[in-house]
KOLBA-470030 format. One record per residue: x negated, y negated, z negated of N, C-alpha, C, O, CB in turn; chain. Coordinates in Angstrom, 3 decimals. Glycine has a CB too. Layout:
BEGIN
[[X,Y,Z],[X,Y,Z],[X,Y,Z],[X,Y,Z],[X,Y,Z],'A'];
...
***
This chain:
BEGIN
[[3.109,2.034,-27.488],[3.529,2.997,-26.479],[2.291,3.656,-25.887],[1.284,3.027,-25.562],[4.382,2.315,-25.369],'A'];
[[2.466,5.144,-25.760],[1.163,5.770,-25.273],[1.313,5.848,-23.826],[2.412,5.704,-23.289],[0.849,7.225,-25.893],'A'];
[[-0.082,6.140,-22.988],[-0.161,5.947,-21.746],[0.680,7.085,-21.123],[0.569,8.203,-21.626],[-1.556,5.860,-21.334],'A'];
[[1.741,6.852,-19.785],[2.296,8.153,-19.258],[1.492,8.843,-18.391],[0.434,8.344,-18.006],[3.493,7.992,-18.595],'A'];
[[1.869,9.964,-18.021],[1.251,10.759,-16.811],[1.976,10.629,-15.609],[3.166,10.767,-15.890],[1.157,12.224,-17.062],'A'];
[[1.849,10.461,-14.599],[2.080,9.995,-13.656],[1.917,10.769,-12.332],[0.779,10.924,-11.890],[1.515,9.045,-13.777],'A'];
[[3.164,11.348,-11.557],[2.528,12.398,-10.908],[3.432,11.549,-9.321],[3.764,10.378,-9.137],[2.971,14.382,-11.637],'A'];
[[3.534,12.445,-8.684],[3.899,11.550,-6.971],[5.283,11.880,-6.759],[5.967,11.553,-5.790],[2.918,12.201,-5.320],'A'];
[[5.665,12.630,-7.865],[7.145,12.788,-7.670],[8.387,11.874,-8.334],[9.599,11.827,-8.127],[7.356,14.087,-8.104],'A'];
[[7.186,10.953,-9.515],[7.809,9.713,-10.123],[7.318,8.420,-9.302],[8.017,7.506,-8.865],[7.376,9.583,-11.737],'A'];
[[5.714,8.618,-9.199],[5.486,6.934,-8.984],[6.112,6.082,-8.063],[5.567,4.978,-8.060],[4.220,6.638,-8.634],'A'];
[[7.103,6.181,-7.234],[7.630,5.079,-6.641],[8.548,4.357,-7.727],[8.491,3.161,-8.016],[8.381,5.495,-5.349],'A'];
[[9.506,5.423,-8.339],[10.527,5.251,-9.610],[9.682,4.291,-10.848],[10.046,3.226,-11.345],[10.976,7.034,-10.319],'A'];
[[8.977,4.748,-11.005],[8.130,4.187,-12.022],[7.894,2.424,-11.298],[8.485,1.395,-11.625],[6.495,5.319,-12.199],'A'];
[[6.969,2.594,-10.394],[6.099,1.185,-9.966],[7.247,0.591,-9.864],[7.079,-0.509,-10.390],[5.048,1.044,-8.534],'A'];
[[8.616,0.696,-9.391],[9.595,-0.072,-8.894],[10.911,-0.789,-9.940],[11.923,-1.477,-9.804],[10.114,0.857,-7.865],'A'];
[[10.149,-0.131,-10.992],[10.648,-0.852,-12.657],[10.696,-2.682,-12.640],[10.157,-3.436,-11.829],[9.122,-0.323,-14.123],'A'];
[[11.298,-2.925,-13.494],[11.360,-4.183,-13.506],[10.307,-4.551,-14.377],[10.217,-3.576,-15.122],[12.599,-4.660,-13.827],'A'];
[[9.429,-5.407,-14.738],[8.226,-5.950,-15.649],[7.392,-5.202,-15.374],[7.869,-4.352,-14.622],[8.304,-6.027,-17.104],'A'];
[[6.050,-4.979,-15.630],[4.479,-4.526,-16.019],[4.887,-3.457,-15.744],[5.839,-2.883,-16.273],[3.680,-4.688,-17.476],'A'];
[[4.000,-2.957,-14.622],[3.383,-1.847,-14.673],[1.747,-1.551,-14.502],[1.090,-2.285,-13.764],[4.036,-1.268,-13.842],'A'];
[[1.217,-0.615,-15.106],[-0.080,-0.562,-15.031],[-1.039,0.178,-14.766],[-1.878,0.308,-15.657],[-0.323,-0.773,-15.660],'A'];
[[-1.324,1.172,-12.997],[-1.796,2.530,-13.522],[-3.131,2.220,-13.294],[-3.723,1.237,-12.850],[-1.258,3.939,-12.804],'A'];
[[-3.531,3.593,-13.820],[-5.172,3.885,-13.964],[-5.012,4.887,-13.270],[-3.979,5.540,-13.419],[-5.989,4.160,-15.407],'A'];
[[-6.259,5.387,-12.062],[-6.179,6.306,-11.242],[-7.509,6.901,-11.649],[-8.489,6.427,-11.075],[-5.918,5.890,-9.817],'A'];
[[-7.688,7.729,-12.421],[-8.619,8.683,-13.093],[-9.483,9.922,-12.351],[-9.212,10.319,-11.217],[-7.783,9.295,-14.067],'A'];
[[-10.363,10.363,-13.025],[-10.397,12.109,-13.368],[-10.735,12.557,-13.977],[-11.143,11.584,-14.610],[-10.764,12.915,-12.898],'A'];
[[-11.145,13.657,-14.753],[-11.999,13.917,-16.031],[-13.559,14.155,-16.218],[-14.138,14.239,-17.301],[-11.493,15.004,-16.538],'A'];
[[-14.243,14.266,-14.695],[-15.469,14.063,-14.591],[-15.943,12.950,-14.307],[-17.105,12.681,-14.004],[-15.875,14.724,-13.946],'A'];
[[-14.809,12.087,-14.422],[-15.702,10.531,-13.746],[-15.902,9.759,-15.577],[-15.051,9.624,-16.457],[-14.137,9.033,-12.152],'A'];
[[-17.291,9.419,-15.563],[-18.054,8.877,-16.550],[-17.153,7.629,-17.092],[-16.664,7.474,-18.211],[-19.521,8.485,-15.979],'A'];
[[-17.080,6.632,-15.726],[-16.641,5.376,-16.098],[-15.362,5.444,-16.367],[-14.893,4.672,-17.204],[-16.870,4.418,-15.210],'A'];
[[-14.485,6.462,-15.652],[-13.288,6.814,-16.109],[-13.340,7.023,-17.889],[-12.858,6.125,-18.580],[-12.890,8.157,-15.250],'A'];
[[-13.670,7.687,-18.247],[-14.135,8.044,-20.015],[-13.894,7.289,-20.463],[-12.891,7.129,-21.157],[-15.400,8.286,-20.623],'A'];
[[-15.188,6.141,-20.104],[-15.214,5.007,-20.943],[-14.129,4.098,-21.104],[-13.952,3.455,-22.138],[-16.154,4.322,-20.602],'A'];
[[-13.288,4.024,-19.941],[-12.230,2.861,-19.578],[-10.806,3.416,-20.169],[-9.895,2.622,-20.405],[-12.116,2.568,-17.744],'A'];
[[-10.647,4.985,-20.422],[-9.508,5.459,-20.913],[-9.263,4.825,-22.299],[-8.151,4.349,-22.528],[-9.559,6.922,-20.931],'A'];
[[-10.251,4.787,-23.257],[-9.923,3.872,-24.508],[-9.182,2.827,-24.774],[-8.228,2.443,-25.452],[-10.757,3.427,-24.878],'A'];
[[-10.389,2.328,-23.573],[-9.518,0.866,-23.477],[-8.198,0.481,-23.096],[-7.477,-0.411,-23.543],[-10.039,0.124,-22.698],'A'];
[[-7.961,1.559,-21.928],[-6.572,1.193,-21.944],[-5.467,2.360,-22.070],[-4.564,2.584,-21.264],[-6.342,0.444,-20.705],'A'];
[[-5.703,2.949,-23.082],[-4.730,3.588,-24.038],[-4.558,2.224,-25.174],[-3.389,1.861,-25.309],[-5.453,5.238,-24.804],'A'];
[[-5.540,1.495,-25.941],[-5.574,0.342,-26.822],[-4.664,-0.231,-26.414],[-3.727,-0.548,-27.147],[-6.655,-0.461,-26.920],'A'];
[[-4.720,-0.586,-24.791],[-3.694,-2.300,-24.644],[-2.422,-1.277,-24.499],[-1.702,-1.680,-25.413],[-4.031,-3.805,-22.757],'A'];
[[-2.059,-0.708,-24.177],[-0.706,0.089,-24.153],[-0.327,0.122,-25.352],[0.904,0.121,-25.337],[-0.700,1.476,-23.641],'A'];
[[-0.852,0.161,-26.768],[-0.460,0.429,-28.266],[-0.079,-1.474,-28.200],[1.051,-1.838,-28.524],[-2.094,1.263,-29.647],'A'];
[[-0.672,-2.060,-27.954],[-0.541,-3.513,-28.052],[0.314,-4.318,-27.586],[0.675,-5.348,-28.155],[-1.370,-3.988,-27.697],'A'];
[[0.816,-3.806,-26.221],[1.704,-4.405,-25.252],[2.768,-3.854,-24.910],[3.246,-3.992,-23.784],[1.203,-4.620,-24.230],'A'];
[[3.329,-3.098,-25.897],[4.619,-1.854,-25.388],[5.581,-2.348,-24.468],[6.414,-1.569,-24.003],[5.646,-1.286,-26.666],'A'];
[[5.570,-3.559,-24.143],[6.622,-3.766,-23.462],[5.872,-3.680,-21.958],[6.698,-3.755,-21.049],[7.410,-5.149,-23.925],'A'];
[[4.785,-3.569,-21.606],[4.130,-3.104,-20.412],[3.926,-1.339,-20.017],[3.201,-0.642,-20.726],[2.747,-3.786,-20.566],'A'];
[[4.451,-0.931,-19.158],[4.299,0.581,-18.872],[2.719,0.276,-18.190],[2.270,-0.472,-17.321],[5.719,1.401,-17.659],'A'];
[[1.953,1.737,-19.504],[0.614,1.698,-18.945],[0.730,3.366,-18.743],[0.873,4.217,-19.621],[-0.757,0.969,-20.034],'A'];
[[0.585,3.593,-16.858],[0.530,5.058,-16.334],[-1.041,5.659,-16.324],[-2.039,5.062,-16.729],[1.174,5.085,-14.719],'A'];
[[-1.001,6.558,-15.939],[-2.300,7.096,-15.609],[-1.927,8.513,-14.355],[-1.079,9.397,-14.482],[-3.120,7.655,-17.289],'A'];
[[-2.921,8.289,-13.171],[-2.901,9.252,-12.554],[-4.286,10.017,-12.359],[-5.324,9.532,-11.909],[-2.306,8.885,-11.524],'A'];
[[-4.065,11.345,-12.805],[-5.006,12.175,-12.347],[-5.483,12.587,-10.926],[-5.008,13.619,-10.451],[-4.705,13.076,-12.849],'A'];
[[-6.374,11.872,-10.216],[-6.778,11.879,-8.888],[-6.733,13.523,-8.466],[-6.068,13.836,-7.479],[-8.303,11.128,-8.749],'A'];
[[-7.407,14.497,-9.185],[-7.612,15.458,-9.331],[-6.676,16.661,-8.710],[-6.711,17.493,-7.803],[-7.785,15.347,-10.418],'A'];
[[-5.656,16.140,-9.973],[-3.809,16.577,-9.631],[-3.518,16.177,-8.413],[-3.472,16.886,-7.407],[-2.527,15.788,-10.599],'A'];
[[-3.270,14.751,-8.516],[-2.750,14.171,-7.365],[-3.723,13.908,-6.113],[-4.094,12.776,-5.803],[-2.175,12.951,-7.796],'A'];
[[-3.862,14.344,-5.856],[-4.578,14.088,-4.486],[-4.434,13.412,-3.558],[-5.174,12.622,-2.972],[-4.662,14.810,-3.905],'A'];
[[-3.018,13.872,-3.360],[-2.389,13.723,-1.748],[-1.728,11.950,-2.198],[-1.638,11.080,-1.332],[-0.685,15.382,-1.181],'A'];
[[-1.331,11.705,-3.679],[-0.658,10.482,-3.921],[-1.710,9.396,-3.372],[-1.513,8.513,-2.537],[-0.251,10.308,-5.531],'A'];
[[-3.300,9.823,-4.327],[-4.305,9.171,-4.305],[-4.613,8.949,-3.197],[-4.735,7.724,-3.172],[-5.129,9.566,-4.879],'A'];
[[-4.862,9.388,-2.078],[-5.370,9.964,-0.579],[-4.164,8.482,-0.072],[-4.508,7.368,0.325],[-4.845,12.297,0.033],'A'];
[[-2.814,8.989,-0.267],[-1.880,8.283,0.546],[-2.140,6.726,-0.143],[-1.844,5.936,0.754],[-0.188,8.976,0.426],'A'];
[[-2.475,6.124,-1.098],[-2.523,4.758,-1.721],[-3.946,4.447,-1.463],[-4.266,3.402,-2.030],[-2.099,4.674,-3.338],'A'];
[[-5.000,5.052,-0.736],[-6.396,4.920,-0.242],[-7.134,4.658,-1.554],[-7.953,3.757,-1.738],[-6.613,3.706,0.904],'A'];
[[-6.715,5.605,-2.472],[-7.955,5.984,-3.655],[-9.235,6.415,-3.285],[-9.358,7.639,-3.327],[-7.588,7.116,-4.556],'A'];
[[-10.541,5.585,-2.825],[-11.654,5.998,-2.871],[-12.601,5.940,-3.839],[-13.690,6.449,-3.571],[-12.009,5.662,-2.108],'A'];
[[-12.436,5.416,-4.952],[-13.054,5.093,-5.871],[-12.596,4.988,-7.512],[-11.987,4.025,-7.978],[-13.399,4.131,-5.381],'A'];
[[-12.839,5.676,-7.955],[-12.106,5.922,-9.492],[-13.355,5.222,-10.494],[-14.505,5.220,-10.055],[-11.785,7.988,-9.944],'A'];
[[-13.106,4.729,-11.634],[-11.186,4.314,-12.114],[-10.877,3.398,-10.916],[-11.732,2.579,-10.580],[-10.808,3.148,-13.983],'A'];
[[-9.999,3.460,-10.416],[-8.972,2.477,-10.277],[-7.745,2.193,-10.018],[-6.876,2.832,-9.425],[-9.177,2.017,-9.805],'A'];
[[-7.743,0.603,-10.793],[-6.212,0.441,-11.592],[-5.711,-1.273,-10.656],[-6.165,-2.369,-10.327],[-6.499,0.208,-14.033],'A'];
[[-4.217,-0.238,-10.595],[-3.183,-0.937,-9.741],[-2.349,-1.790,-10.733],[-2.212,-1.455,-11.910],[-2.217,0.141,-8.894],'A'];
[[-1.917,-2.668,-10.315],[-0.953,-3.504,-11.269],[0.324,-4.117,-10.371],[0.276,-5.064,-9.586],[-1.874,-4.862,-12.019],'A'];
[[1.221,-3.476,-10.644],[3.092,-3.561,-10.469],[3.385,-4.636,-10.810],[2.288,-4.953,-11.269],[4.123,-2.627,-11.343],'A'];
[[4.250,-5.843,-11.030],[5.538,-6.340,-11.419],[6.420,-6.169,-10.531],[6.279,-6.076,-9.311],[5.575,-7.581,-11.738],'A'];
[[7.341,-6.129,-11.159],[8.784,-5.771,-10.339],[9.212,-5.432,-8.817],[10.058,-5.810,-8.006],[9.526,-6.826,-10.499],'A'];
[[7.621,-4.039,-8.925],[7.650,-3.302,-7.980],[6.966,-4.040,-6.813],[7.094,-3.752,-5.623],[8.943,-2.880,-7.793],'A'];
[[6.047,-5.269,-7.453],[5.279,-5.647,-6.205],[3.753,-5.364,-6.808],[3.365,-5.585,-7.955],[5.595,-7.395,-5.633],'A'];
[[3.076,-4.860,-5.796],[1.758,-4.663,-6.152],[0.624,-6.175,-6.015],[0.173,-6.716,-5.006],[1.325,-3.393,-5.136],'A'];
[[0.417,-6.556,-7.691],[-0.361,-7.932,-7.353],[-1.514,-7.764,-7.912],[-1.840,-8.808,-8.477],[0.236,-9.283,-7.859],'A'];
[[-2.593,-6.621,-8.068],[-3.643,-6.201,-8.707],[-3.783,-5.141,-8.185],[-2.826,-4.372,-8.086],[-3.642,-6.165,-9.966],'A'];
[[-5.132,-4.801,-7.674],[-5.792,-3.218,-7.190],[-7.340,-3.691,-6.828],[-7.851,-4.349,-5.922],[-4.862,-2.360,-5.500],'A'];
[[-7.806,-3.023,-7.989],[-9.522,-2.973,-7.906],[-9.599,-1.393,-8.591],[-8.989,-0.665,-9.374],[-10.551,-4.486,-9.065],'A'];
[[-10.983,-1.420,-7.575],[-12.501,0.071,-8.487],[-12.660,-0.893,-9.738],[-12.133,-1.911,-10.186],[-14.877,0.416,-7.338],'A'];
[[-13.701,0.012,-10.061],[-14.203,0.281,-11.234],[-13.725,-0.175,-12.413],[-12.594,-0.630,-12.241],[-15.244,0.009,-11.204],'A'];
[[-14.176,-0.274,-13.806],[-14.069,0.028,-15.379],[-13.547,-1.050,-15.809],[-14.317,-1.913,-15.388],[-15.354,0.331,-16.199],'A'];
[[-12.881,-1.467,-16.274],[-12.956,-3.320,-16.515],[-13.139,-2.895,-18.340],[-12.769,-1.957,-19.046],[-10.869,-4.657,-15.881],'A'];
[[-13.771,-3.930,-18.516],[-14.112,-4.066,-20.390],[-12.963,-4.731,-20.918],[-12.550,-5.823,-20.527],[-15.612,-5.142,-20.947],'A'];
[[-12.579,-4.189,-21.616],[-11.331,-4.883,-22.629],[-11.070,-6.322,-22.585],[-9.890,-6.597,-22.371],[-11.631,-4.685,-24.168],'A'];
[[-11.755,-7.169,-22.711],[-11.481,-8.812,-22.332],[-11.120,-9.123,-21.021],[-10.600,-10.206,-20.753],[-12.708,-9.707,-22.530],'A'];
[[-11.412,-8.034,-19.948],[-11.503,-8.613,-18.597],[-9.648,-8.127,-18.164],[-8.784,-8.844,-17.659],[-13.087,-7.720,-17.463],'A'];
[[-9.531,-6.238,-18.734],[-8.000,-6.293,-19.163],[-7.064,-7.046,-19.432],[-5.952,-7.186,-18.921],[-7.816,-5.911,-19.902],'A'];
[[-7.857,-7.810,-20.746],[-6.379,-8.390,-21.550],[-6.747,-9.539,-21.061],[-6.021,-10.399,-21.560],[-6.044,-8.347,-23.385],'A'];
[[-7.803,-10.181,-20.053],[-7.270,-11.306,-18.873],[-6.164,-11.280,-17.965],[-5.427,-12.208,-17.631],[-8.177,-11.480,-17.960],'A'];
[[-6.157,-9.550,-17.464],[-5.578,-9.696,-16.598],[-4.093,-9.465,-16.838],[-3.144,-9.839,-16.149],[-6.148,-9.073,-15.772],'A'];
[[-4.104,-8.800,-17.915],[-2.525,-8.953,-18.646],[-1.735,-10.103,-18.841],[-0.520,-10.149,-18.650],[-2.529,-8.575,-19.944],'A'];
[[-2.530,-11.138,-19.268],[-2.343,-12.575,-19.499],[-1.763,-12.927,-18.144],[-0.604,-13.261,-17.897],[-3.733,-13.428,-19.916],'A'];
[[-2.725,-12.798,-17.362],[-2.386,-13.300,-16.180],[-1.109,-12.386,-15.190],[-0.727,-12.981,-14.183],[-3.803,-13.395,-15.491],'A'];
[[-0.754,-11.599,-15.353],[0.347,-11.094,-14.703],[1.441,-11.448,-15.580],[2.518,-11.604,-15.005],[0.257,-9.639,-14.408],'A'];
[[1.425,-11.621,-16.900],[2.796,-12.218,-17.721],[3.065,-13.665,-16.731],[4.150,-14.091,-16.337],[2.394,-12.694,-19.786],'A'];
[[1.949,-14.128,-16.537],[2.548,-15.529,-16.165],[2.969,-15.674,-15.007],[3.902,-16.419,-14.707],[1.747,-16.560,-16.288],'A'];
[[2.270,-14.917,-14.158],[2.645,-15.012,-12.794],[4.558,-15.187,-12.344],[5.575,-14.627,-12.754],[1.938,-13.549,-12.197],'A'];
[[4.273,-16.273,-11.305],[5.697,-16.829,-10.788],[6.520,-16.206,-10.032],[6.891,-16.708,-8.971],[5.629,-17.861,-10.118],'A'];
[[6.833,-15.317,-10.342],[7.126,-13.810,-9.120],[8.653,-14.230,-8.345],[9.287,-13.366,-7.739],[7.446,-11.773,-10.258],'A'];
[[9.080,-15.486,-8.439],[10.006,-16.448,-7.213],[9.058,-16.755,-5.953],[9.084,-16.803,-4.723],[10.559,-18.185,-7.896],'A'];
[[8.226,-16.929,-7.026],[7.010,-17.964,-5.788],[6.360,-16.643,-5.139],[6.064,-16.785,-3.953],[5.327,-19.274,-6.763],'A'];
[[6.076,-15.346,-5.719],[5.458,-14.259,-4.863],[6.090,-13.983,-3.951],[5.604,-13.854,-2.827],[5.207,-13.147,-5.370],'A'];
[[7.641,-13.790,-4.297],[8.832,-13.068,-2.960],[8.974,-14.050,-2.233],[8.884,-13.671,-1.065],[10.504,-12.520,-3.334],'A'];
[[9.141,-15.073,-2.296],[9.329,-16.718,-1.239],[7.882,-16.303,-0.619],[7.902,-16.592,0.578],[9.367,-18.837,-2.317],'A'];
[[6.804,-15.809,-0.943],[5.435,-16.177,0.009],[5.595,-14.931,0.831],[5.618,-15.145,2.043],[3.703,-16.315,-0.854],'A'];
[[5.744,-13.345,0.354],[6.458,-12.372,0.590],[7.335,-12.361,1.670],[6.915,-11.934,2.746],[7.001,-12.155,-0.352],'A'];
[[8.535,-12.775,1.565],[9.383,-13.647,2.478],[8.935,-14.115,3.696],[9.381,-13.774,4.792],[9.736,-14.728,1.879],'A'];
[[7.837,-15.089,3.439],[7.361,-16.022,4.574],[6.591,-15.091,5.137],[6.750,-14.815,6.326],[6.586,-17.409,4.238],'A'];
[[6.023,-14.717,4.679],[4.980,-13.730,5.474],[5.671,-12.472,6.552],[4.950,-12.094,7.475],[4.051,-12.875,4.181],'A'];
[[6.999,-11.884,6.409],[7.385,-11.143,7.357],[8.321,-11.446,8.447],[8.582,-10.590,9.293],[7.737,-10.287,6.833],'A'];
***
């Protein structure tokens, strides 16, 4: 599955999917952005059953601005519409498909019960 585009008139619809979601918050002059698009266009061919988005900071501004995008790349990570991943910069392909690993497994009873407790 290839990476979607992602604009502010979907992403709540989108993030609020059930399983993996994955965006990358881009632009086309950012260097490290470049480098990191490969990589994760790759795990998207690999993992189809994970939605891997991409937002153009550029485009989106006002999305980026409102989710406190100061620093590109950076990539947010969804499950079932809960946000349990958000870092800057590039991650190298192993450090990715760590973190893929690690959101398959995650206990997402045990997130909404802590979720829960917390409000």
């Amino acid at each position: 599955m290839s990476t979607l585009k992602l604009t502010s008139d979907e992403f709540e619809k989108v993030i609020s999917k059930d399983g993996i979601v994955l965006v990358d918050f881009w632009a086309a002059w950012c260097g490290p952005c470049r480098m990191f698009g490969p990589i994760f266009e790759k795990a998207s061919e690999e993992y189809p059953e994970i939605v891997f988005a991409k937002v153009d900071t550029e485009e989106e501004q006002q999305l980026s601005g409102s989710l406190g995008i100061s620093s590109i790349p950076t990539l947010m990570a969804f499950r079932d519409g809960i946000l349990l991943f958000n870092q800057a910069g590039a991650l190298p392909a192993s450090s990715l498909e760590q973190l893929i690993k690690a959101l398959q497994e995650v206990n997402m009873e045990e997130v909404r019960t802590k979720i829960e407790a917390e409000k």
